[in-house]
SEFIVEX-622213 format. One line per field, with one value per residue: residue in three letters; x, y, z of N, C-alpha, C in turn. Coordinates in nm, 3 decimals. Atoms other than C-alpha are relative to their C-alpha. Layout:
<volos>
code: c(ala|...) .
n.east: c(X|...) .
n.north: c(Y|...) .
n.up: c(Z|...) .
ca.east: c(X|...) .
ca.north: c(Y|...) .
ca.up: c(Z|...) .
c.east: c(X|...) .
c.north: c(Y|...) .
c.up: c(Z|...) .
</volos>
This chain:
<volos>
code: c(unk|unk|unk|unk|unk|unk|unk|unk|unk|unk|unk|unk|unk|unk|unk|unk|unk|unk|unk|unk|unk|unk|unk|unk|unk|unk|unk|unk|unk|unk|unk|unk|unk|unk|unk|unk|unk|unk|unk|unk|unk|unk|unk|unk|unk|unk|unk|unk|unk|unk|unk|unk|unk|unk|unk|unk|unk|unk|unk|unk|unk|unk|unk|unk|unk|unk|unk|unk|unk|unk|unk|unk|unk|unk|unk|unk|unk|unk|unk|unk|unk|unk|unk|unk|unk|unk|unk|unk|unk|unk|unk|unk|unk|unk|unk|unk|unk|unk|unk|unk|unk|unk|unk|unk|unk|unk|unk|unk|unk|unk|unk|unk|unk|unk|unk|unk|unk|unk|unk|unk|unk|unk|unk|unk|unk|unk|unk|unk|unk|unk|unk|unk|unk|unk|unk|unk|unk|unk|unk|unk|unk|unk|unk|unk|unk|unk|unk|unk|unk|unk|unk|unk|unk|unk|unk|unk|unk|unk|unk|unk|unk|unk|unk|unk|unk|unk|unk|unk|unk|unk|unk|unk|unk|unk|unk|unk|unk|unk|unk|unk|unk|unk|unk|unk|unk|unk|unk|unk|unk|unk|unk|unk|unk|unk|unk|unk) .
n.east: c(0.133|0.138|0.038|0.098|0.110|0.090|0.038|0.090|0.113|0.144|0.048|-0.114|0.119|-0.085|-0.149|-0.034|-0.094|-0.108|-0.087|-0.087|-0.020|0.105|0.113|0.119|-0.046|0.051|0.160|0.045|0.029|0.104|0.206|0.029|-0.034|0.128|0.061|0.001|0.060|0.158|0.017|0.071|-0.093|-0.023|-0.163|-0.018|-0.146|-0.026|-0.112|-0.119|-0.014|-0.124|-0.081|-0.047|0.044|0.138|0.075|0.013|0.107|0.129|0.035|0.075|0.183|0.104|0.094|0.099|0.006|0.157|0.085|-0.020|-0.126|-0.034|-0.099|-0.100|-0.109|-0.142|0.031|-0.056|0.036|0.079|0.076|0.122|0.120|0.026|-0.079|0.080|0.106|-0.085|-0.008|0.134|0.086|-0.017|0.059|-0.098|-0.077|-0.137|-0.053|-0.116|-0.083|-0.057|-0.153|-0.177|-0.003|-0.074|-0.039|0.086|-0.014|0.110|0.088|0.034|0.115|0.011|0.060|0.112|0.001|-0.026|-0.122|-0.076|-0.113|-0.115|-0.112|-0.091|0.033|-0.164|-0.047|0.092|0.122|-0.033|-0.014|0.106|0.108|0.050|0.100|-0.056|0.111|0.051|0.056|0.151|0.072|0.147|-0.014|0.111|-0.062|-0.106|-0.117|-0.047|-0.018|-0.107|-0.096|-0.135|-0.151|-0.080|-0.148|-0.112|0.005|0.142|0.079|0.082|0.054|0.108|-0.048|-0.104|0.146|0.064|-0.148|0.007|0.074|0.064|0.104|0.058|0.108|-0.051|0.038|-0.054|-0.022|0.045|-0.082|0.028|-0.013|-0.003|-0.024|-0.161|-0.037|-0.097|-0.056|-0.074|-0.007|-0.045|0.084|0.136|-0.050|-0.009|0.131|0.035|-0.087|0.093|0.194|0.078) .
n.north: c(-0.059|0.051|-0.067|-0.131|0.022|0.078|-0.058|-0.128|-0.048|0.020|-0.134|-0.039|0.105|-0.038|-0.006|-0.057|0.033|-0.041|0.106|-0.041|0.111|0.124|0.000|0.130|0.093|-0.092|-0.037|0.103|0.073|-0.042|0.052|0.152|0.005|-0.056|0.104|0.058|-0.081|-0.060|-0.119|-0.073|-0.098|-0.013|-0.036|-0.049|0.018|-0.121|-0.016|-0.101|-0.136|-0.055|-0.030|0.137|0.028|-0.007|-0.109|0.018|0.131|-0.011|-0.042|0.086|0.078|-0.158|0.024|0.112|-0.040|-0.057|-0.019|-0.117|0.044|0.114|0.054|0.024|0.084|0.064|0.115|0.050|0.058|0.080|-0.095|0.092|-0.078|-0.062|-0.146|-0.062|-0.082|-0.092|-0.094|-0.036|-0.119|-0.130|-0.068|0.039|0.059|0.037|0.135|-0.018|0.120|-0.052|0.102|-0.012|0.006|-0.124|-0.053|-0.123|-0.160|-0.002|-0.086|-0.063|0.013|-0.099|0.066|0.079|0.125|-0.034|0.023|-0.112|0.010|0.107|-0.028|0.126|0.040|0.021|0.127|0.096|0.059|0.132|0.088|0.048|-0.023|-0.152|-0.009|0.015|0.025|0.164|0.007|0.073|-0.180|-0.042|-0.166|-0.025|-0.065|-0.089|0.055|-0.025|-0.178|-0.056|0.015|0.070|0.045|0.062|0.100|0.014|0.107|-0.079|0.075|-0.089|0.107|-0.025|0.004|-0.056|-0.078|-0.033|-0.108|-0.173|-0.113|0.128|-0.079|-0.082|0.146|0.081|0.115|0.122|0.081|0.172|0.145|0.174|0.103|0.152|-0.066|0.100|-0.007|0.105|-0.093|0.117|0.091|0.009|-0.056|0.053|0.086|-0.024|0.009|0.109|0.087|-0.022|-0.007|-0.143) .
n.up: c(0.014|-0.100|-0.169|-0.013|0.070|-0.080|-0.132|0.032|-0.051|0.113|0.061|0.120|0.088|0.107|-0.027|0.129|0.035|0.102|0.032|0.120|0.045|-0.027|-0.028|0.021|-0.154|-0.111|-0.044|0.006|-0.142|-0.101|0.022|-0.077|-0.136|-0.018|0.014|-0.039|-0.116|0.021|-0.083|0.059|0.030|0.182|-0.036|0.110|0.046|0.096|0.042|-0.051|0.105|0.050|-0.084|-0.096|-0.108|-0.067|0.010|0.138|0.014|-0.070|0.119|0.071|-0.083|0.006|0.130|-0.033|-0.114|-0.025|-0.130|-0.019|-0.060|0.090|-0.042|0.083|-0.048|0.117|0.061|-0.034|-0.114|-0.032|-0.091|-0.055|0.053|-0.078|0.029|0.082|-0.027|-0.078|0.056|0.051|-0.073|-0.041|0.134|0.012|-0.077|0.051|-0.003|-0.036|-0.071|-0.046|0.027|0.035|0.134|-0.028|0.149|0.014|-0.101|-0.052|0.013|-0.097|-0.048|-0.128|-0.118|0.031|0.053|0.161|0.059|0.027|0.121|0.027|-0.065|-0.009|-0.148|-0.025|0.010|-0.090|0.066|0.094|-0.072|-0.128|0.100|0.035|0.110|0.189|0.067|0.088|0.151|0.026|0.013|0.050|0.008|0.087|0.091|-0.014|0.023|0.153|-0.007|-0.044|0.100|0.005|-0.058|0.062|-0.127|0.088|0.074|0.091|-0.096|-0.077|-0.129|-0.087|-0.135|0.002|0.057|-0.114|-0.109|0.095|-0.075|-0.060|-0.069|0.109|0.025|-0.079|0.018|-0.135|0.031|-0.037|-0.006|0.067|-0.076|0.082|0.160|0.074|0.135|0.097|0.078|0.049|-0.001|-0.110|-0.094|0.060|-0.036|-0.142|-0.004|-0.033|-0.145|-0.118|0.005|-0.007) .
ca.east: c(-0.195|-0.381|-0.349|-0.452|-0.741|-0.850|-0.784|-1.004|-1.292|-1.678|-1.747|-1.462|-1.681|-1.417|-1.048|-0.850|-0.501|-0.210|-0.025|0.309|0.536|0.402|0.065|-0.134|0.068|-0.140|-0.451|-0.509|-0.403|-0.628|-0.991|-0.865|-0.842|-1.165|-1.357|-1.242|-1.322|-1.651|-1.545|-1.790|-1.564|-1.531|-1.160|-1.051|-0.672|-0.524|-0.195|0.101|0.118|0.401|0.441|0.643|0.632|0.391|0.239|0.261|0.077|-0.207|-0.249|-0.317|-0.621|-0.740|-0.977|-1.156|-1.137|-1.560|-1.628|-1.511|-1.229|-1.013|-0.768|-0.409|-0.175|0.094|0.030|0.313|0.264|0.081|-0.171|-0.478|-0.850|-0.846|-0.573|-0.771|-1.084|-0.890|-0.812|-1.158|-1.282|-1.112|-1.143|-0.819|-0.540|-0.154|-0.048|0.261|0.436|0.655|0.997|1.366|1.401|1.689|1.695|1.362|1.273|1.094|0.763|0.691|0.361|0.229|0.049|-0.247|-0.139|-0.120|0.164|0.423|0.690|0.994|1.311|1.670|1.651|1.906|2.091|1.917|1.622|1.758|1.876|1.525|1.270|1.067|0.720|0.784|0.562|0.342|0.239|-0.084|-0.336|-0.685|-0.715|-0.945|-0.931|-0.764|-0.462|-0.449|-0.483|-0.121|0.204|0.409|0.741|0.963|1.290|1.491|1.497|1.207|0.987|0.706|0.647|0.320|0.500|0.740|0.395|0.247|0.603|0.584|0.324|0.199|-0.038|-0.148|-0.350|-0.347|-0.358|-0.373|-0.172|-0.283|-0.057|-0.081|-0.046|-0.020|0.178|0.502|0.664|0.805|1.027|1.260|1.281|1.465|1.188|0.899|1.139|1.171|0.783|0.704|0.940|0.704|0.330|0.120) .
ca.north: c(-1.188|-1.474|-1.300|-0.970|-1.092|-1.314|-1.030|-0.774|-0.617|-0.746|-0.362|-0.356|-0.523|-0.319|-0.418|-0.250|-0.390|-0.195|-0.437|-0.385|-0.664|-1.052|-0.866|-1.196|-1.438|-1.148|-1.105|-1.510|-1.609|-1.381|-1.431|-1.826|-1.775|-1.531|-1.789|-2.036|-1.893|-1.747|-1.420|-1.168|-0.884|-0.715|-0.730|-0.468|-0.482|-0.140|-0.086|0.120|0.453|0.656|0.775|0.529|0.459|0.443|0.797|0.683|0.340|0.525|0.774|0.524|0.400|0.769|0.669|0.379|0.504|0.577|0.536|0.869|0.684|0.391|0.151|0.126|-0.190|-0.347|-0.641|-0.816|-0.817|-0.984|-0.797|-0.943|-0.813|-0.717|-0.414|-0.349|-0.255|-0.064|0.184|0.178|0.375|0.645|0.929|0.870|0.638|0.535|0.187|0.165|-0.143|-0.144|-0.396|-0.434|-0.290|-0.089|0.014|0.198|0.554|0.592|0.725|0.999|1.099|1.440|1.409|1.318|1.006|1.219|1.155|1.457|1.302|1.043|1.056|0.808|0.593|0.578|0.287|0.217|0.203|-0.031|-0.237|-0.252|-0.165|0.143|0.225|0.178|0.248|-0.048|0.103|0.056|0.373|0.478|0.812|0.986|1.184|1.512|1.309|1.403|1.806|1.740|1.786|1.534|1.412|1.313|1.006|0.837|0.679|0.946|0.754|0.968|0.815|0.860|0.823|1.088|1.315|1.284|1.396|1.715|1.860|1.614|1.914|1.999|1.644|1.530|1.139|0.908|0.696|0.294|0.031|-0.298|-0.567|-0.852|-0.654|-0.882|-0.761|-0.976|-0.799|-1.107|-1.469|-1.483|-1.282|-1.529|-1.838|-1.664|-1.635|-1.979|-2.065|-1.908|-1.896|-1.579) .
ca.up: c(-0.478|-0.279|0.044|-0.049|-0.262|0.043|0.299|0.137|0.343|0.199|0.150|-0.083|-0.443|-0.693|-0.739|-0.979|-1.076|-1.218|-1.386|-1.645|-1.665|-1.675|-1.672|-1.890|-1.571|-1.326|-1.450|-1.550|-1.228|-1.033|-1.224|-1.190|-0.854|-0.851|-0.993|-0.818|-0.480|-0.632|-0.516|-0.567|-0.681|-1.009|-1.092|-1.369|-1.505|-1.578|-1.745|-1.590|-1.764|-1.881|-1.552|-1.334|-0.991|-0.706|-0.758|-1.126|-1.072|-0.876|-1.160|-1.424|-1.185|-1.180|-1.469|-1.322|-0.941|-0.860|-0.499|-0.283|-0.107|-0.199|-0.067|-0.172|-0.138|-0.276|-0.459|-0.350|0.041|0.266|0.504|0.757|0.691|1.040|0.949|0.663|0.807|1.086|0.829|0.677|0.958|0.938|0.689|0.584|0.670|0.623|0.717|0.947|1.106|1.368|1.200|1.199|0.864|0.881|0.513|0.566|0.684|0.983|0.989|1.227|1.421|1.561|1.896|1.718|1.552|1.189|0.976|0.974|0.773|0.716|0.897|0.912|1.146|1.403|1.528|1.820|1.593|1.335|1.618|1.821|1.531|1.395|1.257|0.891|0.607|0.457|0.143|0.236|0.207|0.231|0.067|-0.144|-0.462|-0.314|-0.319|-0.714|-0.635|-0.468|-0.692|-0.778|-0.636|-0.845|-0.678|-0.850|-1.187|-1.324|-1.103|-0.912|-0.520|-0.337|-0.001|-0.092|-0.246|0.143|0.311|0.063|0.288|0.521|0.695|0.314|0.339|0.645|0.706|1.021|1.086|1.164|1.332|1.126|1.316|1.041|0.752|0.579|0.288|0.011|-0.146|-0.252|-0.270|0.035|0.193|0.095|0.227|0.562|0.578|0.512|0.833|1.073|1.142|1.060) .
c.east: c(-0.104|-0.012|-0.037|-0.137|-0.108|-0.053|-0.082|-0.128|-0.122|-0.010|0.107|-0.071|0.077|0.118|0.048|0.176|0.093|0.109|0.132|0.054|-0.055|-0.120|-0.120|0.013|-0.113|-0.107|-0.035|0.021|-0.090|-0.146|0.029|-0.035|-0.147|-0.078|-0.028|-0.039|-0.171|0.029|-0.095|0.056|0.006|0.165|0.017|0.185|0.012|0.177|0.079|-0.009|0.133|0.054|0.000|-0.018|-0.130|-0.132|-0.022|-0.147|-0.156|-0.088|-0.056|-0.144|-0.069|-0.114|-0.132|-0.004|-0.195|0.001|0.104|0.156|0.011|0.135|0.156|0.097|0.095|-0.035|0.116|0.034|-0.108|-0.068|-0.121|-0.137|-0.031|0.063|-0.076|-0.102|0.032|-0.009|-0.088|-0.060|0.035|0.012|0.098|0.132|0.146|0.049|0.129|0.026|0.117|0.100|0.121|-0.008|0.076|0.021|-0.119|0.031|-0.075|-0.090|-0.047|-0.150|-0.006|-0.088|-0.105|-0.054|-0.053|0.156|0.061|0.104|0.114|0.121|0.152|-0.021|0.127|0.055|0.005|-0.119|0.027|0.066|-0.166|-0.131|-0.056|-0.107|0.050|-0.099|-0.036|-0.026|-0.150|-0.109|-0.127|-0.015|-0.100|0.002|0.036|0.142|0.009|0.022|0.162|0.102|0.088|0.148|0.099|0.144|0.030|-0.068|-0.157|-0.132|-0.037|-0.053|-0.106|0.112|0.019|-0.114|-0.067|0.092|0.003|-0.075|-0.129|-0.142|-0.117|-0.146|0.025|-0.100|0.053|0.041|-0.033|0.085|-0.060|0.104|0.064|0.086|0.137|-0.010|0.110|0.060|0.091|-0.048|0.015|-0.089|-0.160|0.117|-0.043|-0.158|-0.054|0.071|-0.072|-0.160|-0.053|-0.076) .
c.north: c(-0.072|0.073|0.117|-0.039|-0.058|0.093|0.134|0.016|-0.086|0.136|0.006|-0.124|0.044|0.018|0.043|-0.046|0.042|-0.084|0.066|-0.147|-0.094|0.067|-0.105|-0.070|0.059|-0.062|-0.186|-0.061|0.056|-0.023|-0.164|-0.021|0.078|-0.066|-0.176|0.012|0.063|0.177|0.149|0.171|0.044|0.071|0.070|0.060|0.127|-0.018|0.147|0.097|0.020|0.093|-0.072|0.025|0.012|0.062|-0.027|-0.121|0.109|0.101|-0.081|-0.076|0.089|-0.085|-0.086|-0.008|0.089|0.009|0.156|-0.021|-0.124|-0.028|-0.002|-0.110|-0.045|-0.135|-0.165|-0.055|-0.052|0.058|-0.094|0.093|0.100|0.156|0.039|0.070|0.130|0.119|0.022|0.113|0.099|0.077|-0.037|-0.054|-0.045|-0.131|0.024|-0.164|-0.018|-0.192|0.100|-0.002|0.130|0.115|0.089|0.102|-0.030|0.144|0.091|0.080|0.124|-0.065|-0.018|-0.085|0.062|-0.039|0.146|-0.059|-0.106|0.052|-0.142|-0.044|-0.004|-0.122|-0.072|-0.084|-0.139|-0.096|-0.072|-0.025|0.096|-0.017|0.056|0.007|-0.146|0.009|-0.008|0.124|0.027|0.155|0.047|0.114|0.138|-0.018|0.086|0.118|-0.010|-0.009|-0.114|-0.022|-0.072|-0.087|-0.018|-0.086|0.069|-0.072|0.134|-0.099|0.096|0.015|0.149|0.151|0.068|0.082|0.142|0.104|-0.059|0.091|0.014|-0.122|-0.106|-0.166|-0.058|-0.074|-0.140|-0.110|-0.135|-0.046|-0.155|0.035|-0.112|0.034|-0.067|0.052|-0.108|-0.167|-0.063|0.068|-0.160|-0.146|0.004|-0.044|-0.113|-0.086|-0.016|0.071|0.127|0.015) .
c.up: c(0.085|0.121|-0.039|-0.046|0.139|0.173|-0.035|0.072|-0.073|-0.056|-0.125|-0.119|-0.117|0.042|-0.124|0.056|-0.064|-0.033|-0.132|0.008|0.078|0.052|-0.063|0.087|0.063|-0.018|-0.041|0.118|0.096|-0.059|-0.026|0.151|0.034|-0.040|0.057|0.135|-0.019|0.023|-0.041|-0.010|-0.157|-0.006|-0.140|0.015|-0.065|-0.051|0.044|-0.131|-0.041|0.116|0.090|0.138|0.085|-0.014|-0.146|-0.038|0.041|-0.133|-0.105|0.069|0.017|-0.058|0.076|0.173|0.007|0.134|0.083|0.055|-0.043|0.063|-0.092|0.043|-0.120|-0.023|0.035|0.206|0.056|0.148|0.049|-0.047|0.109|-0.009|-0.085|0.054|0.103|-0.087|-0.095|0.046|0.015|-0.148|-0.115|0.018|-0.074|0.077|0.052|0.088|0.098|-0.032|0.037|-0.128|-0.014|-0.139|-0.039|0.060|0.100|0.015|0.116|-0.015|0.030|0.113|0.014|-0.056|-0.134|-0.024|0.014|-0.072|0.021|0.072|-0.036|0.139|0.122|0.053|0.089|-0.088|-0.084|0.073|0.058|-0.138|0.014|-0.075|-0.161|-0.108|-0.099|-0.128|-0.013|0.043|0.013|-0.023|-0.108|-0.150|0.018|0.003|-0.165|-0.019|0.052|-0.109|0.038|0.036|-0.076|0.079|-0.126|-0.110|-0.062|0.074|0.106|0.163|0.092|0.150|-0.004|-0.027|0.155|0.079|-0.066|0.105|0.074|0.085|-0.122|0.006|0.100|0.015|0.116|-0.026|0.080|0.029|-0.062|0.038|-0.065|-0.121|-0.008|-0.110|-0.053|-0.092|-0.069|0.046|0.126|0.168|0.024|0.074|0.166|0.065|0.078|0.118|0.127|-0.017|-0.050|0.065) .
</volos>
């Protein structure tokens, strides 16, 4: 959480937190950490709903979502402020990275740098690397007019919500430059090996 907390925009003054498990761990380490920093942010802790995943988490933040547009990250990677604001400026934006991450999809572009949709990658790609999604979003509440996607495991995924009908709501997409995701132990080792 320190690196997102520290790479947040100034314009950004409301964070909202969907937390489920170890959510007392969460939220006491971040208003220690917001207090300790001073940070002038108002941090409000929501609880995961009854509908799971991504598109699930964002739902439960319906409620306490005010300004017209609104960032989305993952709490677990690690992003610069400079990508952030990047996708401030535009009306709406999708976060892409260009890794060796052969176990993603890659994200494809029309020829105006909108999203059109997910693909496999092939095996040049997962040899060389491929824009990959970050998880990381600026979108605004027409997102909630779209239907749901249901994957696996009753679990609803935003990603999977935008590929449905990527014209229906269309969203640029933003090379980030600084994105690392920690998805394991073994990810977060690697990290600390080399500089950011």
């Amino acid at each position: 959480f320190r690196s997102i907390l520290e790479s947040l925009p100034d314009e950004i003054d409301r964070v909202l937190i969907v937390v489920d498990h170890l959510k007392e761990q969460i939220q006491s380490y971040v208003q220690a950490y917001a207090d300790e920093k001073k940070l002038k942010k108002e941090f409000i802790f929501v609880e995961q709903g009854e509908t799971k995943g991504t598109f699930g988490a964002l739902l439960s933040a319906k409620p306490f979502i005010k300004s017209p547009r609104f960032l989305i990250l993952n709490g677990d990677d690690i992003v610069s402020r400079s990508d952030l604001e990047k996708l401030l400026r535009e009306e709406r934006a999708m976060g892409v990275s260009r890794k060796i991450m052969p176990l993603y999809y890659s994200v494809d572009r029309d020829q105006n740098d909108f999203f059109s949709g997910f693909r496999s990658q092939t095996d040049t790609e997962k040899s060389n690397g491929v824009d990959v999604a970050t998880g990381t979003y600026l979108l605004d509440h027409h997102i909630f007019t779209l239907s749901p996607v249901a994957i696996e495991d009753g679990e609803f995924g935003l990603p999977q919500m935008l590929a449905h009908d990527p014209q229906g709501y269309p969203i640029k997409i933003i090379t980030m430059n600084d994105w690392y995701s920690i998805n394991t132990l073994a990810d977060w080792e690697r990290l600390k090996q080399k500089p950011i």
